[in-house]
Rosetta silent file (secondary structure, phi, psi, omega in degrees, C-alpha in Angstrom):
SEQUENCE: XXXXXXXXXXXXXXXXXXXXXXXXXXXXXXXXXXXXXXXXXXXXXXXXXXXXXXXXXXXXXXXXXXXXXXXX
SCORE:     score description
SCORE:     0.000 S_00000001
   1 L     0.000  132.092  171.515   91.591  115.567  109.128 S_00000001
   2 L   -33.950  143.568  169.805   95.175  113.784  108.617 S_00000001
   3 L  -137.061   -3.335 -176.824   97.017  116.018  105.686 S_00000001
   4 E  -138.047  135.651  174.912  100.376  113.677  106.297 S_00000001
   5 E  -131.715  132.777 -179.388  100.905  109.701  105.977 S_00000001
   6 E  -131.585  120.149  159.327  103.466  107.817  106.245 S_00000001
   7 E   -27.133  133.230  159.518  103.830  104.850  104.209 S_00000001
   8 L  -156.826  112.949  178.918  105.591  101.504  104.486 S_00000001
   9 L   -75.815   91.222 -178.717  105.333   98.795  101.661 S_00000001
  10 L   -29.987  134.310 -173.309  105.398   95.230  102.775 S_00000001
  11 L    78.578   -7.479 -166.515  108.769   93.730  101.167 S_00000001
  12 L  -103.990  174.761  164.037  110.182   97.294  100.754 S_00000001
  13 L   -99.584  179.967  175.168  112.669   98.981  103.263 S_00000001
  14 L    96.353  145.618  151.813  112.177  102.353  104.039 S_00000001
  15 L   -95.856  146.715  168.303  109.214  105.094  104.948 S_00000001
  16 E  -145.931  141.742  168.352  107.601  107.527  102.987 S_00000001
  17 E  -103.949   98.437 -114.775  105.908  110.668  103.953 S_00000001
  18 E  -134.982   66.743  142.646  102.972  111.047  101.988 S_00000001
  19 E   -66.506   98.602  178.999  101.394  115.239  101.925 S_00000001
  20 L   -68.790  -35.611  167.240   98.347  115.024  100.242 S_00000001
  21 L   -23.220  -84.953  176.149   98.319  118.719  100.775 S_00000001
  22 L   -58.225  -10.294 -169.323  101.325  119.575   99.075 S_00000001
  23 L    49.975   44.153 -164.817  100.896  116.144   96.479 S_00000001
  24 L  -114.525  170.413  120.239  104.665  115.280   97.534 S_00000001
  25 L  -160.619  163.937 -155.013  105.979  112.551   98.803 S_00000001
  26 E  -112.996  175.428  165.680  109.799  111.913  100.534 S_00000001
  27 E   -93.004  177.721 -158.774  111.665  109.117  102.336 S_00000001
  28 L  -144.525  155.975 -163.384  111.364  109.482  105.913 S_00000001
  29 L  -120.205   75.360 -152.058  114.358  109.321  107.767 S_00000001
  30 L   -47.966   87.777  156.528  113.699  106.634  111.148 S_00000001
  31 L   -24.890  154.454  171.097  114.813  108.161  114.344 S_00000001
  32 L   -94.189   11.454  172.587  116.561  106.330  116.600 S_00000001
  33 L  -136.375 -158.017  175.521  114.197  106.500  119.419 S_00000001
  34 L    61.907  166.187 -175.290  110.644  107.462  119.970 S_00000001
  35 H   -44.792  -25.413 -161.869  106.966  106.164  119.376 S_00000001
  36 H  -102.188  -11.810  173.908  108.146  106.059  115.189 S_00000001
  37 H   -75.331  -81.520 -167.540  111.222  104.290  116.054 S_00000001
  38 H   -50.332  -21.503  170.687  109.637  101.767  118.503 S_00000001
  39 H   -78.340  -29.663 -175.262  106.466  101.135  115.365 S_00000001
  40 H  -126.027   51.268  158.262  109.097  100.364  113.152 S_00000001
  41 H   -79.206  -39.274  177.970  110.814   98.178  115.387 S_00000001
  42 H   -81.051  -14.829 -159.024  106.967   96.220  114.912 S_00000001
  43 L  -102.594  -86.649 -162.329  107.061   96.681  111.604 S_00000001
  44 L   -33.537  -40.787 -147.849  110.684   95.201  110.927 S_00000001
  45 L   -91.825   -1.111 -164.594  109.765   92.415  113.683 S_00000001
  46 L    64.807   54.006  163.505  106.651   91.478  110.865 S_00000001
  47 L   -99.693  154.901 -176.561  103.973   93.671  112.755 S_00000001
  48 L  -116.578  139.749 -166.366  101.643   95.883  111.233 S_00000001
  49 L  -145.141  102.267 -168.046  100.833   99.179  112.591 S_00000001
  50 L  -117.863  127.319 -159.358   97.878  101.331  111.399 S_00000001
  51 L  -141.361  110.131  137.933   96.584  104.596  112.975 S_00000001
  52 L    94.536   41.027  174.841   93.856  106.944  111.358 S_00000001
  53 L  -154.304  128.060 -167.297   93.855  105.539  107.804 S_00000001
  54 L  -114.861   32.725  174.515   90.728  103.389  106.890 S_00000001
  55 L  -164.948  137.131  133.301   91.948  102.323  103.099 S_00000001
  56 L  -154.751  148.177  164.105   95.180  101.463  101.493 S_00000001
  57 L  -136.479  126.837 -152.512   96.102   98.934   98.710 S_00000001
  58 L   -95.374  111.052  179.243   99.198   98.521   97.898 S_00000001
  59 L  -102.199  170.276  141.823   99.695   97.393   93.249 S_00000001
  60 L   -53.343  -15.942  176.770  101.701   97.247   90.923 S_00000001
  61 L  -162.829  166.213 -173.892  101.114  100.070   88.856 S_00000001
  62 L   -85.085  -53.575 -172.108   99.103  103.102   88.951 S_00000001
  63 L   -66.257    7.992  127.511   97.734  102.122   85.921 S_00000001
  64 L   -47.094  -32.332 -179.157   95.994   98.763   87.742 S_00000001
  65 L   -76.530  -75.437 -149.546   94.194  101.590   89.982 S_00000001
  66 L   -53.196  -48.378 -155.742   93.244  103.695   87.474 S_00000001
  67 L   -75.250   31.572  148.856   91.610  100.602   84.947 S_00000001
  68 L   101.925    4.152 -166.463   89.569   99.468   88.164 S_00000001
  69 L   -78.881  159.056  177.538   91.856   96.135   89.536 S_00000001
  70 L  -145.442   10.603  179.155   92.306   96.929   93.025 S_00000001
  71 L  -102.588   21.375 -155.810   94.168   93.080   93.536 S_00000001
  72 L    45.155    0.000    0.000   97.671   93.768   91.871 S_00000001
């Protein structure tokens, strides 16, 4: 099972690298080549690119998640 994700928020710039192990998460720093380059080449270009993660919603606040809204 995945223990690292990395994040990208429609409208934001930027990656995040998301250890649920560890509970951290960082900015991610985009090579300038490679498969993580070339996705957020797709990404930038308005593509969406999802591998091994069967949930995410992105709100406004944690407290919308916690009181049960799940539509921001």
């Amino acid at each position: 099972m995945a223990k690292v994700v990395v994040l990208g928020v429609t409208g934001e710039k930027g990656l995040w690298l998301v250890d649920i192990a560890a509970g951290t998460v960082t900015p991610v720093q985009v090579p300038a080549s490679g498969d993580l380059a070339a996705a957020v080449k797709q990404r930038d270009a308005g593509g969406v690119f999802i591998k091994n993660v069967d949930f995410a919603i992105a709100v406004s606040s944690a407290d919308t998640v916690f009181s049960g809204h799940v539509d921001g």
